[in-house]
Structure formats: C-alpha cells, structure tokens
N, C-alpha and C positions, 0 to 999 in steps of 0.2 A: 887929290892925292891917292885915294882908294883905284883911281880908273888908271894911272899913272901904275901904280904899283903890281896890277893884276896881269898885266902885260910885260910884267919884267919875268916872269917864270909861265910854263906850260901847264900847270899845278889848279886844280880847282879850290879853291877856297870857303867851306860849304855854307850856306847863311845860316844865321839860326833858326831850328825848327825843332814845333811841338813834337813831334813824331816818339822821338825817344823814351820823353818820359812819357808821355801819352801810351805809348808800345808797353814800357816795364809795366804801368799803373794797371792795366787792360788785363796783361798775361797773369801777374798778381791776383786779379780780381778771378779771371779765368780759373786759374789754379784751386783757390781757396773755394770757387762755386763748386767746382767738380768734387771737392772734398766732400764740403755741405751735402749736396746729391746725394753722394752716394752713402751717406749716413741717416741724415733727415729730412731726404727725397725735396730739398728746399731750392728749385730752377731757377728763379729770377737772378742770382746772384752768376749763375752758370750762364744765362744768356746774354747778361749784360756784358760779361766779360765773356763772352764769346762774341759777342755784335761789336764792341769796342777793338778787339783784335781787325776782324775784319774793318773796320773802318781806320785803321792804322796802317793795315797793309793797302788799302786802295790810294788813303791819301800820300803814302811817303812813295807808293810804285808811282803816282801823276808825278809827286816831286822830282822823284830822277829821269822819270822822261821828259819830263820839261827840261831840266838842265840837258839834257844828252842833244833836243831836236832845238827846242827852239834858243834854248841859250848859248848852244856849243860849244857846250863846258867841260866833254868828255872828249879829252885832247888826247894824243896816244899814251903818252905816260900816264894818264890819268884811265885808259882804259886797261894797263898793263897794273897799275894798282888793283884797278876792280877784279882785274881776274885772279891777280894773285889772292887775293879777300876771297872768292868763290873757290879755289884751289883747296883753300884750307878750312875753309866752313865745312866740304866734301870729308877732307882728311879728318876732321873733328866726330862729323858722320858716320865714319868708318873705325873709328874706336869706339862710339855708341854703340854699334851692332856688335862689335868686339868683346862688348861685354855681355851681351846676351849670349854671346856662342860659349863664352868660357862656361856660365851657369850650366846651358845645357849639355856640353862635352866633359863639365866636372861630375856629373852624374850618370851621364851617358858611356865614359870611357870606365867607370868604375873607379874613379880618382873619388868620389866619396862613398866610406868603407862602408856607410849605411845603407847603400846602392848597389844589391844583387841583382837587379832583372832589370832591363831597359826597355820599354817600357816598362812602367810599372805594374808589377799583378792589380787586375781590375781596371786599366784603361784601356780602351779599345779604339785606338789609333784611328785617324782618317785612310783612309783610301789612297793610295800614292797617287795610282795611274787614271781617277776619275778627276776633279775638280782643281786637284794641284796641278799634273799635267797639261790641261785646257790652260789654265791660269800663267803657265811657264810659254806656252806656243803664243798665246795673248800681248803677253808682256815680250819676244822677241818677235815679234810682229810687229809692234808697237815702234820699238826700237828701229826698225827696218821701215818703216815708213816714217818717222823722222829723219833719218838721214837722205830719204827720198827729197823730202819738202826740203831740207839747208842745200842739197845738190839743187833741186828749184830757185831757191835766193841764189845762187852764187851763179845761175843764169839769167837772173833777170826775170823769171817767172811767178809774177804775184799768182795768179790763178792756182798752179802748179801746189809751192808753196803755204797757201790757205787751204788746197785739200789735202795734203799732207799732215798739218796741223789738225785740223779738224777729224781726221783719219785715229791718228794719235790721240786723240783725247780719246773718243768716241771708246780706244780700245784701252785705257783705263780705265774709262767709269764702267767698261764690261768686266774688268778683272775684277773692282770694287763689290760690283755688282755678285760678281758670285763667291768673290770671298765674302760678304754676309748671309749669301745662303750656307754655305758652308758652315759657319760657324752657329749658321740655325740647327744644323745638324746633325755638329759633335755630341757625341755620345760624354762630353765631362764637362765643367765648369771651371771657370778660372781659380776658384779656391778650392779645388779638387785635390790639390797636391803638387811636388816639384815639375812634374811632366806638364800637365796643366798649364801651370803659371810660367813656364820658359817659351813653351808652342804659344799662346796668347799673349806673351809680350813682345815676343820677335818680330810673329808672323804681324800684330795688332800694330806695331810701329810702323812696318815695313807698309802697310796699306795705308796708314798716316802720310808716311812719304807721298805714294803713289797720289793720294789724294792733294798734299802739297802741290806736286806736279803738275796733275792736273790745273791747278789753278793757275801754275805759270806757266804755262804752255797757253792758258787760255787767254793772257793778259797777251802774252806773247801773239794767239792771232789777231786781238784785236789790233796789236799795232801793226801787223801783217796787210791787214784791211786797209789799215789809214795810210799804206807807204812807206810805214818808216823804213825797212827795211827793201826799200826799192833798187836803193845803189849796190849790184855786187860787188865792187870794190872794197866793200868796207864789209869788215864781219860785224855787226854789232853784239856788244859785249851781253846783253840781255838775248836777246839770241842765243849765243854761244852756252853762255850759264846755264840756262833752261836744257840746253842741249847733256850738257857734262850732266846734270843735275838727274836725267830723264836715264842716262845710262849707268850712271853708280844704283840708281834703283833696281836695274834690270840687274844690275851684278850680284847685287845682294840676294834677291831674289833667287837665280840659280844657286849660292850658296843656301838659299835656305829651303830649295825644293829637293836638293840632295843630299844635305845633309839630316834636317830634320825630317822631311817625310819619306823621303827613302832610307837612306840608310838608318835613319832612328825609328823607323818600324819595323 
C-alpha cells in the first residue's frame, strides 16, 4: 500500500529521523555550555554540544543527499518546496541583522537622547581603509568566483567547478582569518559600552555566517568531487542554496563595512 501510494503524488514523504530532536537536544546543550564558559570557564558542556551540533549537521546533510541521489526523492515540486524553505530562512536572516542595525543607528543617529558623540568619547574605532577594506575586496572576490564555478556546472565542467569552489572557501577562511586578527587589535572590549557591544555583535554574527558558509560550500565541493552535480541540466537545489546563502553574506557585509566602519567612524 505504502509503494502504491508514494507514486500517486510528486511529494516526498520524509521517513522518520533522529536528527531533529538530536539537532534541538545538541543546540540546547551548546547554548547552556557557552553560558557555563563564560561564567565558570566549565568546556566540556560547550564541546559536547558543540561536537553534537556538528554531528547532527553531517548526519542529517548525508540524509538529504541520499534522498536527492540515490532515492530520487527530490522531484521538482519537491525542490521548489526546498527553495522556497531557503528563500525564507534568508529572509529570517535579514531581520536578525535588522536588528543589530536598529541598536546601532538608535544610537548612532542620536535617536537615544543619552547619545551625544558617535563614537563614543574614549573608543578608538578600527581603521576603515586597512583590514575592513581588504575584508570587503575578499569577500567580492569571493562572490565572483562562485559565480565563476555555477557558470562551470551549467557547462559541464567538474574541474572548473571544484576550483571555483575551493577558490571560494579558501577566500573565506582568509576573511575569517583576518577578522580575528582584527579583533586581536581593537583597542575596546565587548563590555566596553553600547559601541562596543553593537560592532561585536554584528560584525561577530556576520563572521558566524561566513564561517556557516564556509562549511556549506565545503559539503558542497565534496559533492562536486563525487559528480553529483555533473548533469547541467539540473540546477541542484543544494547548489543553488549554498549559492543565495554565500551572497546575502556578501550583502550584509557591505552594509556593514559602510555603515558601521565608515560612516560610524
């Protein structure tokens, strides 16, 4: 009845899996470690749920790519679902950082009346034009050689394709890489004050992302490697995600290289 029935709609029908509650139990555990931490410097509760995370995201990313290649269960309505699902995960995205810009433009613009000077007297802003700038040409760099590599797939060019990828990562973990120099540098601390805590939660997310990305971009060559994405006919939907996913990062990012270190220095 079940084989009978799966073939009267186009529709995936998902089996049951651990992943879900395994994923909340994990982020939970994650959460409450980092609290621990950063109060009674207590790790093990932060690595477990941090190592439980990642083993959540590796086994539930096998789960849909198995469904996608070998079950071929990701029929077009079914990948028109998933995009619309990443459509709006983005959009959810883009209110997150929405609200860090309020914080900082409600003080920034003079909208809170206890907020004469922007910066604040006694913080001594980064540098616009040294590490931000590098960081901004990095990051549209970045972006420019992914669309290089999906012009690769939609010819046919696995070679192509995997150094575009690898291109791409390579110039995130350099952005990564010198936003914690940077931040080795600043002259304030995160409980410094409102300036402080608005530049370190923005910019501190927005390198979370880049770091997310990185890792789906990386899932992403590996399946580049293995063919999946051999047929250009087909865009695949994990492809495609990773794609939108890699350029709302870039977006954010020049809003936050102009508005916070330029124009808010």
């Amino acid at each position: 009845m079940s084989t009978a029935h799966t073939h009267k709609h186009p529709y995936h029908l998902v089996a049951p899996s651990p992943w879900p509650a395994v994923g909340a139990a994990s982020a939970f555990m994650l959460a409450v470690g980092g609290i621990l931490y950063m109060h009674d410097k207590i790790a093990w509760v932060l690595a477990t749920g941090a190592g439980l995370v990642v083993l959540t995201m590796a086994g539930w990313w096998r789960d849909v790519v198995r469904e996608a290649i070998r079950d071929k269960a990701h029929t077009e309505p079914v990948r028109h679902g998933l995009r619309i699902g990443m459509g709006l995960f983005i959009a959810s995205e883009v209110m997150f950082f929405v609200a860090f810009f309020w914080a900082f433009f409600f003080n920034a613009l003079g909208i809170n009346p206890g907020m004469k000077v922007w910066p604040p007297e006694g913080i001594q802003s980064l540098p616009t034009w040294g590490i931000p700038f590098l960081n901004t040409l990095i990051l549209l760099s970045s972006g420019g050689t992914l669309i290089w590599a999906d012009h690769a797939r939609t010819r046919g060019s696995r070679t192509r394709l995997t150094a575009g990828l690898v291109a791409t990562i390579l110039l995130g973990v350099t952005f990564l890489a010198l936003q914690i120099h940077e931040y080795g540098e600043a002259a304030f601390g995160f409980g410094e004050g409102i300036y402080p805590s608005t530049f370190y939660m923005a910019t501190g997310f927005h390198g979370f992302h880049v770091f997310v990305g990185v890792v789906f971009l990386s899932v992403c060559l590996g399946r580049a490697r293995a063919g999946h994405f051999d047929d250009p006919k087909i865009h695949p939907v994990g492809f495609q995600a990773a794609e939108w996913y890699w350029h709302f990062v870039d977006v954010v990012w020049l809003f936050l290289f102009t508005w916070v270190y330029w124009w808010g220095n």
